[in-house]
DOGUTOR-710708 format. One line per 8 residues: number of its first residue (from 1); for each residue x, y, z of C-alpha. Coordinates in Angstrom, 2 decimals, decimal comma. Layout:
DOGUTOR-710708
NUM) X Y Z | ...
***
This chain:
DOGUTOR-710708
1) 116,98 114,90 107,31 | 119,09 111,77 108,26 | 118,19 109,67 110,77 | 121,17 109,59 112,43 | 120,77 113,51 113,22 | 117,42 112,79 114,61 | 117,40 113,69 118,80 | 116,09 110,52 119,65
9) 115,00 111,59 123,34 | 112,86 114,48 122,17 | 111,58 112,66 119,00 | 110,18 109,38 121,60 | 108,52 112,44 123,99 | 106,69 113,62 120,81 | 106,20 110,40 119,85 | 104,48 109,21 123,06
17) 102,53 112,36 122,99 | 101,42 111,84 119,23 | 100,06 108,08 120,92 | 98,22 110,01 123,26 | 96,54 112,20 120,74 | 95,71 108,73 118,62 | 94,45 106,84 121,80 | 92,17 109,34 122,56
25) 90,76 109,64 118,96 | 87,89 107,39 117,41 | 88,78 106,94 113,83 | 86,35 104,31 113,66 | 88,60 101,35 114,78 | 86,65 98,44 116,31 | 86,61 97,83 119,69 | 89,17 94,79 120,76
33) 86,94 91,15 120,80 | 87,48 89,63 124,49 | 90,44 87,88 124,99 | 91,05 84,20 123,01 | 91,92 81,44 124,66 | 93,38 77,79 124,29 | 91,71 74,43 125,62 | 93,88 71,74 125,05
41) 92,59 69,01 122,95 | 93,18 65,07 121,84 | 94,31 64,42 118,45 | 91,38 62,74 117,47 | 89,06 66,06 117,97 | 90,50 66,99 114,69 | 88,42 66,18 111,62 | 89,71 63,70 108,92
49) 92,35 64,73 106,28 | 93,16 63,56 103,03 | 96,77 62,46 102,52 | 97,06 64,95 99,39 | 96,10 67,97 101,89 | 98,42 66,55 104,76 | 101,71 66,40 102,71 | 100,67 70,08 100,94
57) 100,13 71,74 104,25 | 103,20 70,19 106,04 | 105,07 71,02 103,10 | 104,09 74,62 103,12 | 104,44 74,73 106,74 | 108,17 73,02 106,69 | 108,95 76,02 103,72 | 109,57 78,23 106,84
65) 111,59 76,17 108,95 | 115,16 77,52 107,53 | 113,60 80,62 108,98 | 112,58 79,28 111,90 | 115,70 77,49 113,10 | 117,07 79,57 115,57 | 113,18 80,08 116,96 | 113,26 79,37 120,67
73) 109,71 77,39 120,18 | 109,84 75,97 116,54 | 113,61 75,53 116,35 | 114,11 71,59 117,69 | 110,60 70,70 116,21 | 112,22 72,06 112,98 | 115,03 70,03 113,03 | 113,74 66,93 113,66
81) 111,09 67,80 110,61 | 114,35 67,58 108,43 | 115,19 64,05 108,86 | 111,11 63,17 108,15 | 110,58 60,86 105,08 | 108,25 62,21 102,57 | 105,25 60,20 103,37 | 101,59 60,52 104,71
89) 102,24 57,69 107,65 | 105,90 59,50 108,70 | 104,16 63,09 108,64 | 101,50 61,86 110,73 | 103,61 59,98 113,79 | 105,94 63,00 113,46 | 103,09 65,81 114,17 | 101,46 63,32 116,62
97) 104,91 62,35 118,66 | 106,12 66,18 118,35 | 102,97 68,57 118,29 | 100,46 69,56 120,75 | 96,75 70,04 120,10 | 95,25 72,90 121,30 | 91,43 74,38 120,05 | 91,18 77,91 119,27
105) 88,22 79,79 121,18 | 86,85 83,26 121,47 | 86,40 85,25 124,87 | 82,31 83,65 124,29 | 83,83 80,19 124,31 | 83,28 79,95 120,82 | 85,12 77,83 118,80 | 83,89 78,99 115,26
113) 84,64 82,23 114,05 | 86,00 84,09 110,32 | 87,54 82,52 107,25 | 87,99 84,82 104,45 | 90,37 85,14 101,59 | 93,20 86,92 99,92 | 95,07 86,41 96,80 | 97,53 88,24 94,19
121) 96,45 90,38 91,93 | 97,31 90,78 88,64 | 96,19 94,37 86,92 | 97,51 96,23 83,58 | 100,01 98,96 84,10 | 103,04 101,07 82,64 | 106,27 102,14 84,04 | 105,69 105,64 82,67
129) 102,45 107,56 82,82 | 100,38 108,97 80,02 | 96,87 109,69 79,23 | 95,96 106,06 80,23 | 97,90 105,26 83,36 | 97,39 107,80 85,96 | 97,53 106,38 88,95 | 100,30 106,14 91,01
137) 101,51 102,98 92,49 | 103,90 104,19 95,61 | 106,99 102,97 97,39 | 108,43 104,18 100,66 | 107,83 108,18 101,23 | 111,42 109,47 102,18 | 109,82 111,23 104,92 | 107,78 108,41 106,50
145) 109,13 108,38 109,82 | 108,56 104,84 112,15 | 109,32 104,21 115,88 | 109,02 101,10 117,02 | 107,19 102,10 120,61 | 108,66 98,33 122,35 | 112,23 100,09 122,27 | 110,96 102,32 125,53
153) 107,92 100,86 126,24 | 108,25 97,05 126,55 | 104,33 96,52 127,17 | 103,83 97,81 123,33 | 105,94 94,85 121,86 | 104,92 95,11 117,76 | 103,77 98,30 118,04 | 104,78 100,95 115,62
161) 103,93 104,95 115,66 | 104,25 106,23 111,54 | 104,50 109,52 111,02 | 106,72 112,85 109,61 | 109,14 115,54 111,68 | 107,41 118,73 111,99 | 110,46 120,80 112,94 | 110,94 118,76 116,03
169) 107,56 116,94 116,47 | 106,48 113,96 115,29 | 102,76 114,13 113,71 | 100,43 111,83 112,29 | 101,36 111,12 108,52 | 98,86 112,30 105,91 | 96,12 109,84 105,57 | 94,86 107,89 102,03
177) 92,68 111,44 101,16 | 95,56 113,54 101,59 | 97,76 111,29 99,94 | 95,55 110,77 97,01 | 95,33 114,59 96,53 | 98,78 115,86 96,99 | 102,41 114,74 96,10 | 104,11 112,72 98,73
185) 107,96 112,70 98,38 | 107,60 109,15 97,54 | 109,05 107,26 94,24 | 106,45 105,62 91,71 | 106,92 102,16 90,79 | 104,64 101,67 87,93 | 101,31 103,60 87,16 | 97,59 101,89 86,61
193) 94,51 102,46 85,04 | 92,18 102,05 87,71 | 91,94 103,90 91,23 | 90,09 100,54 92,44 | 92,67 98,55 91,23 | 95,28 100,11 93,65 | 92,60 100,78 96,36 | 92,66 96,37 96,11
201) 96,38 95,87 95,45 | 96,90 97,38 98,97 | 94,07 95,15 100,50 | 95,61 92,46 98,96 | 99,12 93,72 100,04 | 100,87 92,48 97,45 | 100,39 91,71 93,02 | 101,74 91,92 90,05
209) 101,05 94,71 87,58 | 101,17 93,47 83,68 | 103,29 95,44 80,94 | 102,60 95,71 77,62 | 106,44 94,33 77,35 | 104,92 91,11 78,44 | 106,95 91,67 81,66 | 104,77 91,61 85,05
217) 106,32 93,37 87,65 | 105,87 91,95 91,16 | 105,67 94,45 93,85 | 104,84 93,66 97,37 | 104,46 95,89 100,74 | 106,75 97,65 102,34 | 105,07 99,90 104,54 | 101,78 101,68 105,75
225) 100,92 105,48 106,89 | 99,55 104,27 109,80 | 96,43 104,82 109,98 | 94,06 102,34 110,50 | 92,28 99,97 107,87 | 88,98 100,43 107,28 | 87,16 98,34 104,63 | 85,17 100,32 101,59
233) 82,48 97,55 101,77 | 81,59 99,08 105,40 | 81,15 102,53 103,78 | 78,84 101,18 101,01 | 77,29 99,60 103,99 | 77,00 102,97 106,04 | 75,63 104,48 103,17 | 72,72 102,21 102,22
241) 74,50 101,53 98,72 | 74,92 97,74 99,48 | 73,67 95,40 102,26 | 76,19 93,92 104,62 | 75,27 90,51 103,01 | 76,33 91,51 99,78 | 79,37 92,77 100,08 | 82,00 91,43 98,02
249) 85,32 93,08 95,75 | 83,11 91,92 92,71 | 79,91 94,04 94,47 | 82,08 97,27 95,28 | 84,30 96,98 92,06 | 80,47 97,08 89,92 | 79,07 99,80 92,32 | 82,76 101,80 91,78
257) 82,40 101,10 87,80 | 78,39 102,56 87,93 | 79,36 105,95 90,18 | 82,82 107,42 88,97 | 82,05 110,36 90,21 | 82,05 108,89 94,00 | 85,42 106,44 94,34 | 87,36 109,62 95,49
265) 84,40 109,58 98,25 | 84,23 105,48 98,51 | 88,34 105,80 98,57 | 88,55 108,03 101,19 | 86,74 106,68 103,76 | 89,43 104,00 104,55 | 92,53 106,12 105,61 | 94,97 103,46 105,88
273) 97,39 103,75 102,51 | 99,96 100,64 101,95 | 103,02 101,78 100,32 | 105,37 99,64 98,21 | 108,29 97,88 97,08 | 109,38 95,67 93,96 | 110,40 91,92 94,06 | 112,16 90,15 92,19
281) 110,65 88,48 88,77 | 109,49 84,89 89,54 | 106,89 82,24 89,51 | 107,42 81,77 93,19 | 104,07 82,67 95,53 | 104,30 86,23 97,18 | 106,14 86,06 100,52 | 104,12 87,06 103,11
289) 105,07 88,44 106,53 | 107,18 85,32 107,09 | 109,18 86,25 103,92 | 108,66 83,34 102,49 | 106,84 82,32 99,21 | 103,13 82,04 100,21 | 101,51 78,55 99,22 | 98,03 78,67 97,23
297) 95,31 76,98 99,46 | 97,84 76,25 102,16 | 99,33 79,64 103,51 | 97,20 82,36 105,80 | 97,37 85,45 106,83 | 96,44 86,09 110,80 | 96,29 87,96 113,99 | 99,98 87,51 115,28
305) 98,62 88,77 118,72 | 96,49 85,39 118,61 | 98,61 83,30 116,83 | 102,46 83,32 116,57 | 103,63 83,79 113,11 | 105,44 80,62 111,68 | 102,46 78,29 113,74 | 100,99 75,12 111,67
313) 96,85 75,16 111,96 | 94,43 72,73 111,26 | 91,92 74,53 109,65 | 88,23 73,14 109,19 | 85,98 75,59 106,85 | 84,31 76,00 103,28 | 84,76 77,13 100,21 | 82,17 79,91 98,86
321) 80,79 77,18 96,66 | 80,37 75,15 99,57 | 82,97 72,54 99,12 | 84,33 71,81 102,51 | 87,93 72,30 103,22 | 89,81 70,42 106,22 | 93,65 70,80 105,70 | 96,72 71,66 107,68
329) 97,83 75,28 107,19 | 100,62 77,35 107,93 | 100,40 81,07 109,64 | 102,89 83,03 107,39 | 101,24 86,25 107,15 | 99,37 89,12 108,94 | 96,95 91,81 107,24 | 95,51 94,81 108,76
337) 91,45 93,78 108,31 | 93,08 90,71 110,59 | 92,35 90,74 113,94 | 90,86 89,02 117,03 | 89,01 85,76 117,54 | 89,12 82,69 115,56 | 90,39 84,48 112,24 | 92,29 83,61 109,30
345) 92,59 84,75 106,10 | 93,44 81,62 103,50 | 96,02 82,48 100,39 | 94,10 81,21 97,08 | 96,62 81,97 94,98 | 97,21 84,51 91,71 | 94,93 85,97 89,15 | 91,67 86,26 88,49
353) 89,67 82,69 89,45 | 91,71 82,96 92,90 | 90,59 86,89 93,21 | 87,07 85,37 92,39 | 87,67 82,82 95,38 | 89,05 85,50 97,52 | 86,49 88,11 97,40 | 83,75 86,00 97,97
361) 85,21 83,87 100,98 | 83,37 84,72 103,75 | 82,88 81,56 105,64 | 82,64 80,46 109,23 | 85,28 77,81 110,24 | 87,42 76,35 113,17 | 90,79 76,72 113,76 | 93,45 74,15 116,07
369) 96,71 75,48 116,89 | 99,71 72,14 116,84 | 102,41 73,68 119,33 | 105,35 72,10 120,18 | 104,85 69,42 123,06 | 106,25 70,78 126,55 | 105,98 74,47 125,41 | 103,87 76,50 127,11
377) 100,86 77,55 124,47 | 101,22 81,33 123,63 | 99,84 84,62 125,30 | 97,17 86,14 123,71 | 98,41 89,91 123,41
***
């Protein structure tokens, strides 16, 4: 069916009642952290940084400012960041004289919360199947239905119901299980070897999947089922099979390898399925949420209901290996497993040392939001 022959009016009354439904479900979702807030702090509250990590983070931060132009907040900051010489001394009186310092703290007045990790993949594949490659990698279903819920219902700004016409109601789309059981009406980009390999290229929500061509196809997310993430590691967790400290894509990848039998079980207990699209061929960093090219060690994914997508952080934190990292960092992309608090999730790059760096990034850190001097400091959501 077309969208255009879609009765709107009676789809948004089944939508809202579908909401209902989901509202008054418990599919495991956490409950919403108390509200964050933002105290308003001197520059010199901010820890030290090296020249080297002040030009990379301003320069991955100033990457998005094409973008950001017409941006009621960013748009004059932007522009005057264009006529800023290339220099650690000019970057520094320009985010002093221009920015606004404010300190990121939970609802507990805490100003320390989660750092973790994401990267890009890069896994074997084929563009056909065959006895090797089995599993699917999938792009938009033709049937996926989304209304964005702001259109009537202003309060809901962001929000988005997901789901496919039954006759004239709107239900829940099928979740990961469902999907992993039965055709969707969905095309297949490429196929893989490994069920945990595209149970982590949707985690990761973006990679590149090597051909034996030599080509690697870069495919990054286009959409979701809506369901809500839930992480495998809590499962394993649930079930005794690791301890919470352990957790780690290099713990549940080995527990995955040892128990075949049980991914389909592992698999389905996070119904949230991320479906795909293909980008084009380059050695340009994936774009994030921001669409633009993600920066290794300088981009991060957050909580856009916290923190205004295009925003330039001053992160404090370590590395898993205990190396400390203070650097300015720029908020081009969300994730799903993002959300509430003091949270980011820090870009290390592509292939396997930044997957190693990823999946074991679990760190506590601060985070400083530098807004725009004279605007008011956004509304936590």
């Amino acid at each position: 069916m077309k969208t255009s022959a879609i009765k709107w009016p009676r789809l948004l009354l089944a939508a809202t009642g579908v909401l209902a439904l989901l509202a008054g479900c418990d599919f495991g979702k956490p409950k919403p952290p108390p509200p964050t807030t933002y105290i308003s702090v001197d520059w010199s509250a901010l820890p030290a940084v090296s020249d080297a990590d002040l030009m990379a983070g301003y320069t991955a931060w100033n990457s998005a400012c094409q973008r950001l132009a017409k941006d009621a907040t960013w748009g004059a900051t932007c522009a005057a960041a264009a006529q800023v010489p290339a220099q650690p001394a000019a970057v520094r009186a320009f985010l002093q004289n221009q920015l606004q310092v404010y300190s990121l703290r939970s609802g507990q007045d805490q100003d320390r919360g989660l750092i973790t990790g994401y990267y890009e993949p890069v896994y074997p594949g084929s563009l056909a199947r065959d006895d090797q490659h089995t599993v699917p990698v999938l792009g938009v279903p033709d049937d996926l239905i989304v209304v964005a819920l702001d259109s009537v219902y202003p309060e809901l700004k962001g929000k988005r119901l997901r789901g496919r016409l039954d006759g004239h109601v709107l239900r829940p789309y099928d979740d990961a299980s469902a999907i992993n059981q039965k055709p969707v009406n969905a095309p297949t980009l490429a196929w893989l070897t490994n069920p945990m390999d595209l149970q982590f290229l949707q985690i990761q929500g973006s990679g590149r999947i090597q051909l034996d061509s030599g080509r690697q196809l870069r495919i990054g997310y286009a959409d979701q089922n809506g369901w809500p993430y839930k992480p495998v590691g809590r499962w394993l967790v649930e079930q005794g099979l690791l301890k919470k400290e352990e957790v780690s894509m290099g713990k549940i990848r080995d527990w995955a390898t040892a128990n075949p039998a049980r991914v389909p079980e592992l698999l389905a207990s996070n119904p949230s399925y991320v479906f795909f699209s293909t980008r084009p061929d380059s050695n340009e960093g994936p774009r994030g949420s921001l669409n633009v090219p993600l920066t290794a060690g300088y981009s991060v994914a957050i909580d856009r209901k916290v923190i205004p997508l295009g925003s330039l952080l001053w992160l404090n934190t370590t590395s898993p290996d205990g190396k400390t990292i203070v650097r300015p960092v720029a908020a081009q992309d969300t994730g799903g497993a993002i959300a509430g608090e003091v949270r980011a999730d820090l870009f290390w790059g592509t292939g396997d040392k930044a997957g190693e760096l990823a999946g074991n990034m679990k760190q506590q850190g601060q985070i400083w939001l530098l807004w725009p001097k004279g605007a008011q400091p956004p509304k936590v959501q």
